[in-house]
PDB file as gemmi writes it, atoms N, CA and C in Angstrom:
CRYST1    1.000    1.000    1.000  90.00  90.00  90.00 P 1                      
ATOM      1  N   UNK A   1      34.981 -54.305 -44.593  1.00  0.00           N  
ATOM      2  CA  UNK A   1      34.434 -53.007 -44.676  1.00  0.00           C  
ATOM      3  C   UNK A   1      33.235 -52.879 -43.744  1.00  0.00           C  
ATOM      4  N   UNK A   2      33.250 -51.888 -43.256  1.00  0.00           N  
ATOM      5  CA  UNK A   2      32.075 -51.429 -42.240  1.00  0.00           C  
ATOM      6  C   UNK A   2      31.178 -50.774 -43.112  1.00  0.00           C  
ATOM      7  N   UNK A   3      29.653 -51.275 -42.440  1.00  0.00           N  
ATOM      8  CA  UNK A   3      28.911 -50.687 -43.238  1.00  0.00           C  
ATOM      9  C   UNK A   3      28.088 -49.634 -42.129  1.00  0.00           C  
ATOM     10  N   UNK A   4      27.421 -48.432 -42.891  1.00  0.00           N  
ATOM     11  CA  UNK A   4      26.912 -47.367 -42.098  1.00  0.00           C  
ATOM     12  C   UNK A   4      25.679 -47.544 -42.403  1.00  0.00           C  
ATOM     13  N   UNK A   5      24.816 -47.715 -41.266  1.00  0.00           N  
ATOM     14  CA  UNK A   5      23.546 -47.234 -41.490  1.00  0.00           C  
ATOM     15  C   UNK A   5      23.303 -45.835 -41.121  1.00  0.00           C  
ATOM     16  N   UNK A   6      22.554 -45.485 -41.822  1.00  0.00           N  
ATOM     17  CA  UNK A   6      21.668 -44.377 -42.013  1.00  0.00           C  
ATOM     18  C   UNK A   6      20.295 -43.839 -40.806  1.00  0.00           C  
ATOM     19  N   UNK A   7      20.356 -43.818 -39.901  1.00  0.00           N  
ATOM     20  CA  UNK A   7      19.258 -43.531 -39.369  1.00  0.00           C  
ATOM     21  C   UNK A   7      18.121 -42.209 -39.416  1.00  0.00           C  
ATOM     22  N   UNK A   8      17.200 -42.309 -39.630  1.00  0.00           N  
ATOM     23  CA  UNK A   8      16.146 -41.398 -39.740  1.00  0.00           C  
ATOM     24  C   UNK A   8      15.420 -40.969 -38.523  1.00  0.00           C  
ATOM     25  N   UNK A   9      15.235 -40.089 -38.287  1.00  0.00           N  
ATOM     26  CA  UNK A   9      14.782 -39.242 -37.354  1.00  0.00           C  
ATOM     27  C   UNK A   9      13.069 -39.320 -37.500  1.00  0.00           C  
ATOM     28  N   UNK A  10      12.860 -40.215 -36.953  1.00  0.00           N  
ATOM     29  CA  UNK A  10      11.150 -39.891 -37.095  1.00  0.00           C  
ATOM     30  C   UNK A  10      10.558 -39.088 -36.099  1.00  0.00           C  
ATOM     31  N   UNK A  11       9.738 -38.116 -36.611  1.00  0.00           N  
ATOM     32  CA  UNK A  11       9.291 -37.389 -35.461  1.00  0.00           C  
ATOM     33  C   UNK A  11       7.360 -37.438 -35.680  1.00  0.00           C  
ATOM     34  N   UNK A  12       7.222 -38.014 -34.492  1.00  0.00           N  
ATOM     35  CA  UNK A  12       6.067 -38.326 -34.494  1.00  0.00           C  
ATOM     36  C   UNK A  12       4.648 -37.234 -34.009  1.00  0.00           C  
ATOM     37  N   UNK A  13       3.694 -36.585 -34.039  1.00  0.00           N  
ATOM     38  CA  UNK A  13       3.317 -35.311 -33.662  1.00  0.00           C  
ATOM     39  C   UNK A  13       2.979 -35.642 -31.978  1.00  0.00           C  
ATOM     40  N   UNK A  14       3.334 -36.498 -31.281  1.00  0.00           N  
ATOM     41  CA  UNK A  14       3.565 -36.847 -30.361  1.00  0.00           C  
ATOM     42  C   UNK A  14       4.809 -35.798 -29.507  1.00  0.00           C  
ATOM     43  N   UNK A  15       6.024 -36.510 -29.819  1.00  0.00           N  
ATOM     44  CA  UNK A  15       7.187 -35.909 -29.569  1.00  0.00           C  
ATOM     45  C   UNK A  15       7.454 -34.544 -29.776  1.00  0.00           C  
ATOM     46  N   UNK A  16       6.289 -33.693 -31.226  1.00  0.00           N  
ATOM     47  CA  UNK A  16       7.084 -32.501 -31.596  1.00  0.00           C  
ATOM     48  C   UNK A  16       5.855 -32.157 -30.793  1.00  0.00           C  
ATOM     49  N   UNK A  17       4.233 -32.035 -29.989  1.00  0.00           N  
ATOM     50  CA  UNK A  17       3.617 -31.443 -29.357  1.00  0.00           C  
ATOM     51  C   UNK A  17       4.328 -31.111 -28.029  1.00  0.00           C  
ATOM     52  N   UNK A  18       5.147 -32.660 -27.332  1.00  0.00           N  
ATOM     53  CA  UNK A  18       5.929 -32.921 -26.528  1.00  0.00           C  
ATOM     54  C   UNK A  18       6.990 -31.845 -26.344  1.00  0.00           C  
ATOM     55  N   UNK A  19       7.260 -31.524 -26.989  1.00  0.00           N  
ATOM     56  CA  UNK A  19       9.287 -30.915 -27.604  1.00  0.00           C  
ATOM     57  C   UNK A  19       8.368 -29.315 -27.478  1.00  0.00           C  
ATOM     58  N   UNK A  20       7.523 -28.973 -27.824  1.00  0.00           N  
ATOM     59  CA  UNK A  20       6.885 -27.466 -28.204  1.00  0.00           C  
ATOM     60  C   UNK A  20       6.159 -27.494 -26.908  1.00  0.00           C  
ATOM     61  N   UNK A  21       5.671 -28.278 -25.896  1.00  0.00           N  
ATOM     62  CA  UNK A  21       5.322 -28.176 -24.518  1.00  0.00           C  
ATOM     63  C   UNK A  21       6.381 -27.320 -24.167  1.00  0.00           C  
ATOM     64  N   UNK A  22       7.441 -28.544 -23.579  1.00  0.00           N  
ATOM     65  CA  UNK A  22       8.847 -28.613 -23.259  1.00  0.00           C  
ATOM     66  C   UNK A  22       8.731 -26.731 -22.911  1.00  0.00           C  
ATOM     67  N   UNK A  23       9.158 -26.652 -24.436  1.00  0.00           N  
ATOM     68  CA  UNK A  23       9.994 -25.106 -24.918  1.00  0.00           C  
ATOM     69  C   UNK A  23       9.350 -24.344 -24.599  1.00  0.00           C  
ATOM     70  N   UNK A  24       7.457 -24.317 -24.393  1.00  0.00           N  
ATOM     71  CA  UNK A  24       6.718 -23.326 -24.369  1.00  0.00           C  
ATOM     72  C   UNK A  24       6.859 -23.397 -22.226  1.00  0.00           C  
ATOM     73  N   UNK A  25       6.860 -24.192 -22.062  1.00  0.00           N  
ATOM     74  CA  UNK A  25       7.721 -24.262 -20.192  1.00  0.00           C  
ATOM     75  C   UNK A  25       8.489 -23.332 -19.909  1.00  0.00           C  
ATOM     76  N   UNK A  26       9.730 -23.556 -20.372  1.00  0.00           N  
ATOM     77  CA  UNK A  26      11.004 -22.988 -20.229  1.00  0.00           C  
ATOM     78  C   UNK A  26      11.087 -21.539 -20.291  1.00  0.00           C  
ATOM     79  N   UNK A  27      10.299 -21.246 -21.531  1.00  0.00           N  
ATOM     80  CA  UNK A  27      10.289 -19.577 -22.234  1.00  0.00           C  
ATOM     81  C   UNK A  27       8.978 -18.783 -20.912  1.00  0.00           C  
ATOM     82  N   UNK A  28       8.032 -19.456 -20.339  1.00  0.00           N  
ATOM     83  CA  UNK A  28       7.411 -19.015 -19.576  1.00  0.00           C  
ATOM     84  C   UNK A  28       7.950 -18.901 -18.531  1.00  0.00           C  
ATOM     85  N   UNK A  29       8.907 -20.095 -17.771  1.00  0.00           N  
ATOM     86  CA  UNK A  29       9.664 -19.478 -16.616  1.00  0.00           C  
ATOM     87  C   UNK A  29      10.650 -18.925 -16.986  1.00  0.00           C  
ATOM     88  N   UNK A  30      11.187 -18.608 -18.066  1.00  0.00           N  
ATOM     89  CA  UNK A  30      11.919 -17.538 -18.111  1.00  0.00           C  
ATOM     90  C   UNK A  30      11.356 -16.113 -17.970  1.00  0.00           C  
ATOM     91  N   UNK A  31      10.063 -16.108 -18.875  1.00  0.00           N  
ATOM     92  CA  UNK A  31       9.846 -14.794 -19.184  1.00  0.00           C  
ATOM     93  C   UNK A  31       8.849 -14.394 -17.089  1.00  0.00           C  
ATOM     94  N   UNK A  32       8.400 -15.492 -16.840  1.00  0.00           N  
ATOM     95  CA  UNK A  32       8.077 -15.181 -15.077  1.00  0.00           C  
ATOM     96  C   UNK A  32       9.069 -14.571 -14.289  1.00  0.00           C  
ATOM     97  N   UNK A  33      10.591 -14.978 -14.131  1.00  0.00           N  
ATOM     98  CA  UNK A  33      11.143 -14.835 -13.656  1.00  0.00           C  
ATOM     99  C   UNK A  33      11.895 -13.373 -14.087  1.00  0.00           C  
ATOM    100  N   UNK A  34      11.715 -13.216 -15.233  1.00  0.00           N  
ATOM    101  CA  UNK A  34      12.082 -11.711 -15.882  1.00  0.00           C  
ATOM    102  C   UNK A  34      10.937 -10.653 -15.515  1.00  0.00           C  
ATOM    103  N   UNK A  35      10.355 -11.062 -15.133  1.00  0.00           N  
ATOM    104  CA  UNK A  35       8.675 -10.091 -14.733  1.00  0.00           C  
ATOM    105  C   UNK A  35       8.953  -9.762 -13.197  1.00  0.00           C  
ATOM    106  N   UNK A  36       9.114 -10.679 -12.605  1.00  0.00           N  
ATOM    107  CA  UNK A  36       9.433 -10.734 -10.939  1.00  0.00           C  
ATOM    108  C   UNK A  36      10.465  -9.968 -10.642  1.00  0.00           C  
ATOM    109  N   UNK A  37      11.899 -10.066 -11.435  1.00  0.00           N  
ATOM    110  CA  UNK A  37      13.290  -9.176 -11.339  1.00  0.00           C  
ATOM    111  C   UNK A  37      13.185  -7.740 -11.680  1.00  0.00           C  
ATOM    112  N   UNK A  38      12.075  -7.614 -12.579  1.00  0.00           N  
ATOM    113  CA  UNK A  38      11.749  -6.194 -13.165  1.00  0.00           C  
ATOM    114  C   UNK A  38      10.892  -5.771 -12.338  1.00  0.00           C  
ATOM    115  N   UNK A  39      10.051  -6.670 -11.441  1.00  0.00           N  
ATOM    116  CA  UNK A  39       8.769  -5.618 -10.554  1.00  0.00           C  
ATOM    117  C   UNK A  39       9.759  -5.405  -9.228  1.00  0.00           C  
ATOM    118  N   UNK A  40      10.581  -6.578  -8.863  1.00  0.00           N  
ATOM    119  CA  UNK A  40      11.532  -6.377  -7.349  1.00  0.00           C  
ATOM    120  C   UNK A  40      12.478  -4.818  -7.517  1.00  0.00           C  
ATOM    121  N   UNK A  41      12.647  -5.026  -8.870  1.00  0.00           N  
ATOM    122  CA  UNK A  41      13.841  -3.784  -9.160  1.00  0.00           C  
ATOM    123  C   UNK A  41      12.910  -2.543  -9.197  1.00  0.00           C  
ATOM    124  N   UNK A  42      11.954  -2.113  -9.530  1.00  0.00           N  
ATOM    125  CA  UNK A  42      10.807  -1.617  -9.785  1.00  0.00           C  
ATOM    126  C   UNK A  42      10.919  -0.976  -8.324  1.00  0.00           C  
ATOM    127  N   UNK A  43      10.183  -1.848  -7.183  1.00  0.00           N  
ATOM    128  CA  UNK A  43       9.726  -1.924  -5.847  1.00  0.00           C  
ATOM    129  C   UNK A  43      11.212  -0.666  -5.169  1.00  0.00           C  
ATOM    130  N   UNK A  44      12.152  -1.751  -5.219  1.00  0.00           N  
ATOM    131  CA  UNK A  44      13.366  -0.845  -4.401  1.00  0.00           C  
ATOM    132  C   UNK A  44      13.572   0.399  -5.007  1.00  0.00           C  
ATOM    133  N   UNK A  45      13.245   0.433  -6.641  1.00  0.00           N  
ATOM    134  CA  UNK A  45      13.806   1.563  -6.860  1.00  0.00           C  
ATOM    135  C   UNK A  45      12.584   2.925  -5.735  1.00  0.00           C  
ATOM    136  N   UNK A  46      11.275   2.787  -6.425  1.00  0.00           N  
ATOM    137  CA  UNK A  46      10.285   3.140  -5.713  1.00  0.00           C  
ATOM    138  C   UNK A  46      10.985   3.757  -4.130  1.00  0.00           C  
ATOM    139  N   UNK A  47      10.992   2.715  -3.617  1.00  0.00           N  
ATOM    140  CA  UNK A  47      11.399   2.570  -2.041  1.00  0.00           C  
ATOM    141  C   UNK A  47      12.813   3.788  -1.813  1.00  0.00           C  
ATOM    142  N   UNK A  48      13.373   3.824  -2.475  1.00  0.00           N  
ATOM    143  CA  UNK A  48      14.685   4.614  -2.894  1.00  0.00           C  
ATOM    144  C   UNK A  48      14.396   5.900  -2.882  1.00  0.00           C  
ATOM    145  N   UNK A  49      13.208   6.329  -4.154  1.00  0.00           N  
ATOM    146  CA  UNK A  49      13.233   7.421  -3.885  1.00  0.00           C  
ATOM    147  C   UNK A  49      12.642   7.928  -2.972  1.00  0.00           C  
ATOM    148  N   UNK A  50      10.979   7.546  -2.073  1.00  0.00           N  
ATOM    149  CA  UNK A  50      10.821   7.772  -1.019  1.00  0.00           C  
ATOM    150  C   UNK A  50      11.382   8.198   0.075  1.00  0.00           C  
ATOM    151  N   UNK A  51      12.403   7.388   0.036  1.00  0.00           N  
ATOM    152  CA  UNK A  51      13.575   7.244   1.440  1.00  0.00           C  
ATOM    153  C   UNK A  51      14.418   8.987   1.135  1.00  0.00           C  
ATOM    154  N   UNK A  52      14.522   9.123  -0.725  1.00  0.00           N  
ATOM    155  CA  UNK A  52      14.809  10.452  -0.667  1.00  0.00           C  
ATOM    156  C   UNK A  52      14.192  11.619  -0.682  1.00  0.00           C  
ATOM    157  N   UNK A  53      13.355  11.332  -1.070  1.00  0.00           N  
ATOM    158  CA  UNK A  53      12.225  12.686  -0.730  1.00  0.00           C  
ATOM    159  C   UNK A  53      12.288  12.852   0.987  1.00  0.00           C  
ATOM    160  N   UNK A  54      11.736  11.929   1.341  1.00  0.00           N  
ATOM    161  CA  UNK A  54      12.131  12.092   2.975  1.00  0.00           C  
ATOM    162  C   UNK A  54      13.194  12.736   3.365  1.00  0.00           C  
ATOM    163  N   UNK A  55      14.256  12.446   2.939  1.00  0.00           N  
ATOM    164  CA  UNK A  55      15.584  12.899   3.277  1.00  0.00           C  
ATOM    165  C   UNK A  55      15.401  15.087   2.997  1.00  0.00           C  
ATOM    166  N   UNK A  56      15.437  14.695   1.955  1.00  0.00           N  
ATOM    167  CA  UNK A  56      15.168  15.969   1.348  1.00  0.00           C  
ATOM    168  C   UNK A  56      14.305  17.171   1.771  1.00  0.00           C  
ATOM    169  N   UNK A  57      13.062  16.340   2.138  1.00  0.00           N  
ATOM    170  CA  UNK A  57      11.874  17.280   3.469  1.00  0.00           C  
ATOM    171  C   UNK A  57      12.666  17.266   4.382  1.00  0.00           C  
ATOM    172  N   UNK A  58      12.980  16.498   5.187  1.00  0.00           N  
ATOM    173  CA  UNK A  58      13.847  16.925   6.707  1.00  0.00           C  
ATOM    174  C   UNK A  58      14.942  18.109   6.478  1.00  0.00           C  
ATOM    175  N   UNK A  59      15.721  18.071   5.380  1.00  0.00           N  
ATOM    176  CA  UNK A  59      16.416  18.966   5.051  1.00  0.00           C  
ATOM    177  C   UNK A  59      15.607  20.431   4.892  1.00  0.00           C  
ATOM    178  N   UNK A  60      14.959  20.324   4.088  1.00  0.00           N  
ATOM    179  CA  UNK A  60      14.260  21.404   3.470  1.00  0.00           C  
ATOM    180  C   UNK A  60      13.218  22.308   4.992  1.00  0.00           C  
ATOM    181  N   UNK A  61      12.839  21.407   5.928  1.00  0.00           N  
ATOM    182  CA  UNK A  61      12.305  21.543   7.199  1.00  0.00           C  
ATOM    183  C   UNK A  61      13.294  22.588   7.613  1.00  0.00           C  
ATOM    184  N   UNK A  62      14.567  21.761   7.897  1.00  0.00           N  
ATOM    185  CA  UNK A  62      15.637  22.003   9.056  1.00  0.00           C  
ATOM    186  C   UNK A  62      16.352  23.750   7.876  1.00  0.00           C  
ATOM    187  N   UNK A  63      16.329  23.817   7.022  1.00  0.00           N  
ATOM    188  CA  UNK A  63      16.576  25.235   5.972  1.00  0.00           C  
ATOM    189  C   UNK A  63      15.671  25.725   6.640  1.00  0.00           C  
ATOM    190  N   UNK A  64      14.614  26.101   6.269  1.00  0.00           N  
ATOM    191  CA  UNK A  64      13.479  26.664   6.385  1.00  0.00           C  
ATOM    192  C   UNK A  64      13.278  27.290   8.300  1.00  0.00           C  
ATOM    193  N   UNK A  65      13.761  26.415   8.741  1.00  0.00           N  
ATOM    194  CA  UNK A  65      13.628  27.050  10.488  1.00  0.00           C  
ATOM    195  C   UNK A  65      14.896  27.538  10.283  1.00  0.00           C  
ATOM    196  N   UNK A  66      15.612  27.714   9.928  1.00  0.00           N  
ATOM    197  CA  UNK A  66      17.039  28.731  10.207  1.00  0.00           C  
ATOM    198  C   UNK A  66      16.559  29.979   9.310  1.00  0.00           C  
ATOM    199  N   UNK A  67      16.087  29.585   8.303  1.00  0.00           N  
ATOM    200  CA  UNK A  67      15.838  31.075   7.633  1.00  0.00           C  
ATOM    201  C   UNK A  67      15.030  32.204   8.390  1.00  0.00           C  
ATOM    202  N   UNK A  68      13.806  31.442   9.074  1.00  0.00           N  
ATOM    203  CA  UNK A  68      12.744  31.888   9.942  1.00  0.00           C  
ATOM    204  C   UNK A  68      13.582  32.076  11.121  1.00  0.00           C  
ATOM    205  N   UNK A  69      14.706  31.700  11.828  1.00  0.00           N  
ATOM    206  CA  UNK A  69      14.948  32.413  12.878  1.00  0.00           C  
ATOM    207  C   UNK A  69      15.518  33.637  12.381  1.00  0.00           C  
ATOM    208  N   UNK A  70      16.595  33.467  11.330  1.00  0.00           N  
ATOM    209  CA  UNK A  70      17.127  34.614  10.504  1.00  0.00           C  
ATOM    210  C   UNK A  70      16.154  35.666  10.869  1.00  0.00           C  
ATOM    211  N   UNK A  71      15.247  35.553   9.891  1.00  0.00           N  
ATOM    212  CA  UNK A  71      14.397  36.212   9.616  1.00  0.00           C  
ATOM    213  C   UNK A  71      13.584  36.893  10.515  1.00  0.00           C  
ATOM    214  N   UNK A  72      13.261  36.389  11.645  1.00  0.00           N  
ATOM    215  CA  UNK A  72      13.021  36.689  12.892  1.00  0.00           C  
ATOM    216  C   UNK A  72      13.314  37.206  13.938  1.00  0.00           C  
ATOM    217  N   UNK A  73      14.870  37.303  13.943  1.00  0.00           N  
ATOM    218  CA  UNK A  73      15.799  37.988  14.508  1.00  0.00           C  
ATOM    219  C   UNK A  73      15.799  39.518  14.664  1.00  0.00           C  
ATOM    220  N   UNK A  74      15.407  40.004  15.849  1.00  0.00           N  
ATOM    221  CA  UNK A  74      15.528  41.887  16.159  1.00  0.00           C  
ATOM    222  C   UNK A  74      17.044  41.987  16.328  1.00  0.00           C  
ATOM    223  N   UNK A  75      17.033  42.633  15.342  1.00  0.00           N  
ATOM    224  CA  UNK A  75      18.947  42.766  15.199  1.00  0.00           C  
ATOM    225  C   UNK A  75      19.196  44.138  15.686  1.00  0.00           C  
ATOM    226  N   UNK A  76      18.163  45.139  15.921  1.00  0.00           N  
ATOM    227  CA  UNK A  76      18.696  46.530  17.134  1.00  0.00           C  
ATOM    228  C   UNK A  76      18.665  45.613  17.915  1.00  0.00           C  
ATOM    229  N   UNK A  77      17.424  44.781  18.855  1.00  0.00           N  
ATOM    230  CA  UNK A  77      18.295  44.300  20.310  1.00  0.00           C  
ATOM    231  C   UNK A  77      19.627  43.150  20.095  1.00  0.00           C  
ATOM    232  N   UNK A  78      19.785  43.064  19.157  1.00  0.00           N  
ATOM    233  CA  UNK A  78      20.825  42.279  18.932  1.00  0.00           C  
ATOM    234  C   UNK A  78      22.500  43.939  19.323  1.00  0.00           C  
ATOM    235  N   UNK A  79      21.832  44.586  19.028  1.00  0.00           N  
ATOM    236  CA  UNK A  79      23.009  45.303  19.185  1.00  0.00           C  
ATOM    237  C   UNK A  79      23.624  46.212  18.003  1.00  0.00           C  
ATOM    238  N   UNK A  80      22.742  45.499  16.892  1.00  0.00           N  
ATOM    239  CA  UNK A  80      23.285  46.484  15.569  1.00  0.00           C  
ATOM    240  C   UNK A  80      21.871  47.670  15.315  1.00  0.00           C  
ATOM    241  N   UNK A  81      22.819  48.692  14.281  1.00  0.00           N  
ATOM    242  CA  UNK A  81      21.906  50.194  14.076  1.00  0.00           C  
ATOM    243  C   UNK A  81      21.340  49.873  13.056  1.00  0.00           C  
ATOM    244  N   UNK A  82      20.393  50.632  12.761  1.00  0.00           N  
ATOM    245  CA  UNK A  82      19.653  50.809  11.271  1.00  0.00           C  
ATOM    246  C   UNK A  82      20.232  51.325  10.268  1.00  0.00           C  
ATOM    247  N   UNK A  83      20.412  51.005   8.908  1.00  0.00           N  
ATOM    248  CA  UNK A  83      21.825  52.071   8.375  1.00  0.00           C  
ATOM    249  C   UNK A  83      20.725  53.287   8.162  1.00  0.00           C  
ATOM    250  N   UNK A  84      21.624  54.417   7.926  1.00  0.00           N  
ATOM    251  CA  UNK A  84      21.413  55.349   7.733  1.00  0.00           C  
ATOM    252  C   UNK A  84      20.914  56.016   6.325  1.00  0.00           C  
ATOM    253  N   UNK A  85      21.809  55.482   5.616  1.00  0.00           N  
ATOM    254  CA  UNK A  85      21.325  55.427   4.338  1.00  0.00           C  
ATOM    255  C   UNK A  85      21.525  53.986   3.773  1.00  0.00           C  
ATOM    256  N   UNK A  86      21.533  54.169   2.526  1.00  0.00           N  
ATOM    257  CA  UNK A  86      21.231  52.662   1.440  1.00  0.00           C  
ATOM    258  C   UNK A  86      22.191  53.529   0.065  1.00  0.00           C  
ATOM    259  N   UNK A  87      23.321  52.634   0.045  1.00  0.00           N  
ATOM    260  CA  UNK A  87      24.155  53.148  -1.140  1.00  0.00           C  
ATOM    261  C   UNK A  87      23.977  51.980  -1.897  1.00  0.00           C  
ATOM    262  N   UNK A  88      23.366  51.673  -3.716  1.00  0.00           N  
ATOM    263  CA  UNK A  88      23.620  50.872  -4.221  1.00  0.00           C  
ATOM    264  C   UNK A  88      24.184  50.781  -4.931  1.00  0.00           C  
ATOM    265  N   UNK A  89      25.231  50.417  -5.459  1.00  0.00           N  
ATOM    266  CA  UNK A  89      26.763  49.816  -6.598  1.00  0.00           C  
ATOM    267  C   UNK A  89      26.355  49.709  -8.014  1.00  0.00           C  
ATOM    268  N   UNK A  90      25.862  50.507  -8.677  1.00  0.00           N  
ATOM    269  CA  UNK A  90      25.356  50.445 -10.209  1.00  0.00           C  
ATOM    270  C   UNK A  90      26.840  49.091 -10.685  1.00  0.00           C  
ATOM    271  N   UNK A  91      25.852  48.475 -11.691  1.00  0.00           N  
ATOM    272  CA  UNK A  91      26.838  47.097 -12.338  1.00  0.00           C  
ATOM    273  C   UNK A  91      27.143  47.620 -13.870  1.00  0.00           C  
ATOM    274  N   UNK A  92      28.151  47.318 -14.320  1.00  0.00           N  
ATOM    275  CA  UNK A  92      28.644  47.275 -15.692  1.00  0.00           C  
ATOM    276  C   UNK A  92      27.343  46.517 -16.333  1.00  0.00           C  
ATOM    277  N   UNK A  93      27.212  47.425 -17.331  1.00  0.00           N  
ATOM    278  CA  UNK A  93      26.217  45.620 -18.041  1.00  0.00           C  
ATOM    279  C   UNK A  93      27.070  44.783 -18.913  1.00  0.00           C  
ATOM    280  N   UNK A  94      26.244  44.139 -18.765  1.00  0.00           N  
ATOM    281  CA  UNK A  94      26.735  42.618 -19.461  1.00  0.00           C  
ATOM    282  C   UNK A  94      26.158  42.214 -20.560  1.00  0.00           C  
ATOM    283  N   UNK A  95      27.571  41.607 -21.788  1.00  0.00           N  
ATOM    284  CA  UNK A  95      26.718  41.683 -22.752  1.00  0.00           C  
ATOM    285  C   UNK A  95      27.587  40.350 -23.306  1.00  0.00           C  
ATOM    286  N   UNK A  96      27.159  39.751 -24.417  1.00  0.00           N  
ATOM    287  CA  UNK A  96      27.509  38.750 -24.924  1.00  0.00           C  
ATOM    288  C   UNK A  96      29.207  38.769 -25.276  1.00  0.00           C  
ATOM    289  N   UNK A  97      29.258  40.323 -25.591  1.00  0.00           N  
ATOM    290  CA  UNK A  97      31.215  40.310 -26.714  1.00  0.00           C  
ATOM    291  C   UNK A  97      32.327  40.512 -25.256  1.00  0.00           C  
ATOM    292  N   UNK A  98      31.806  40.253 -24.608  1.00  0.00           N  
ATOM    293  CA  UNK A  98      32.799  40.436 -22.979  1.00  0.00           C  
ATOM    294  C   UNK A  98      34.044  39.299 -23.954  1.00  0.00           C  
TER     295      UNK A  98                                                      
END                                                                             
């Protein structure tokens, strides 16, 4: 018959200061590296919208000078009349039971 020993786990406050180092390591470069991914993601997003606002002014620029030539435009020397009169189209009103 085989006999079993029993072994006991001694833990000495050595090993468990050791072991709670260890863990308190690990959880810090984890939680570093979760800080860094959240400020990088942070950064581009930032950078993103910049890049669209920009976008959006150039647009809003390039509107804005067409309206102003519109707008600017002598349309007798262009060739058209002044109307004569002004007829306006009375509207049905509008109501919720349509």
């Amino acid at each position: 018959m085989l006999k079993v020993r029993a072994h006991r786990l001694s833990l000495s406050p050595v090993a468990l200061a050791l072991a709670t180092v260890v863990t308190l390591g690990v959880v810090y470069i984890a939680l570093m590296a979760v800080v860094m991914s959240y400020a990088a993601l942070t950064i581009g997003f930032a950078q993103s919208v910049r890049n669209d606002e920009a976008t959006v002014a150039a647009l809003e620029s390039e509107y804005l000078a067409i309206v102003a030539s519109i707008t600017d435009t002598d349309y007798r020397a262009e060739g058209y009349e002044t109307p004569g009169r002004e007829v306006y189209v009375p509207k049905a009103p509008v109501t919720a039971l349509r």
